[in-house]
Structures are given as structure tokens and as C-alpha cells.
Legacy VTK file of the C-alpha trace (Angstrom):
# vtk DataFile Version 3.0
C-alpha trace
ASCII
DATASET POLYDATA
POINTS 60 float
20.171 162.761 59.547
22.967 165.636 60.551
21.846 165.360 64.116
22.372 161.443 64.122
25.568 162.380 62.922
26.436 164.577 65.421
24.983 162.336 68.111
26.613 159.525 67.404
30.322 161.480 66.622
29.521 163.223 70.283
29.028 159.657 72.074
31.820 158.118 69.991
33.800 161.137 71.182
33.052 160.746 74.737
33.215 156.959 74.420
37.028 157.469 73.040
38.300 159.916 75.563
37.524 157.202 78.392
40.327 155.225 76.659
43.405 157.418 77.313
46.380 155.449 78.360
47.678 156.093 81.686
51.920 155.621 82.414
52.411 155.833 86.632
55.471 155.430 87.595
56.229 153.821 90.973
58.699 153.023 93.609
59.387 149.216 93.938
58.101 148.111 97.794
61.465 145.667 98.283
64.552 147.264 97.944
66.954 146.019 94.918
69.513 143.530 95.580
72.851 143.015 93.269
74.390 139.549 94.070
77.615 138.914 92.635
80.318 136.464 93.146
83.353 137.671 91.958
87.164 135.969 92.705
90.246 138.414 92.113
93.122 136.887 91.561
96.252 138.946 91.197
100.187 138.043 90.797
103.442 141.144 91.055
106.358 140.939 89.177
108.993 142.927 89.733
111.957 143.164 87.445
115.447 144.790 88.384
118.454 145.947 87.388
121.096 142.972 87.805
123.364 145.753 90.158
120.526 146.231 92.036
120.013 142.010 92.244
123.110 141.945 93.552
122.903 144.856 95.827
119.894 143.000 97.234
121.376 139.304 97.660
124.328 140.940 99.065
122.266 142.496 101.975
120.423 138.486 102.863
LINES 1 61
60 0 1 2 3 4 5 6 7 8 9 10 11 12 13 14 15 16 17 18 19 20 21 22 23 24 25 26 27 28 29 30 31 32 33 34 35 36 37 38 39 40 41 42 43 44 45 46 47 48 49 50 51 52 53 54 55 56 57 58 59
């Protein structure tokens, strides 16, 4: 009865270590592409001094 036992522990054994999980990692084949759409929109506002306002419509 032991060596049934040990038999079948030995071919469960064997039969288990068949099942390891595997992790590959791999290079994609097409490169990766990164669409995007984007629409900037920007407005400058500059403030002054009123002597310097005047300075500058002075010199139109």
C-alpha cells in the first residue's frame, strides 16, 4: 500500500510540474500610434501704466 502511495504522489508530482505557468514578454510587431486632436487657443493681455498709454498713443 506505501508503494501505491508513493507511485501515485510521484506521477501526481510529475503530472503537476507540467503545469507551471509561463509569463513571455514580447515586443508588439506594429509600432504604437498616439492620435490626438488637440486645438490651442490662446488670447494676451497686456495692461499698462496710463503714462506709459499715453507715451504710446503719443508716438501713433
Amino acid at each position: 500500500m506505501k508503494t501505491l502511495n508513493a507511485s501515485f504522489a510521484l506521477l501526481l508530482l510529475l503530472i503537476l510540474s507540467g503545469c507551471t505557468p509561463r509569463i513571455e514578454v514580447a515586443a508588439p510587431k506594429e509600432p504604437i500610434t498616439i492620435n490626438m486632436n488637440v486645438k490651442i487657443e490662446h488670447d494676451i493681455n497686456i495692461k499698462a501704466d496710463k503714462e506709459v498709454e499715453a507715451l504710446l498713443n503719443e508716438r501713433k
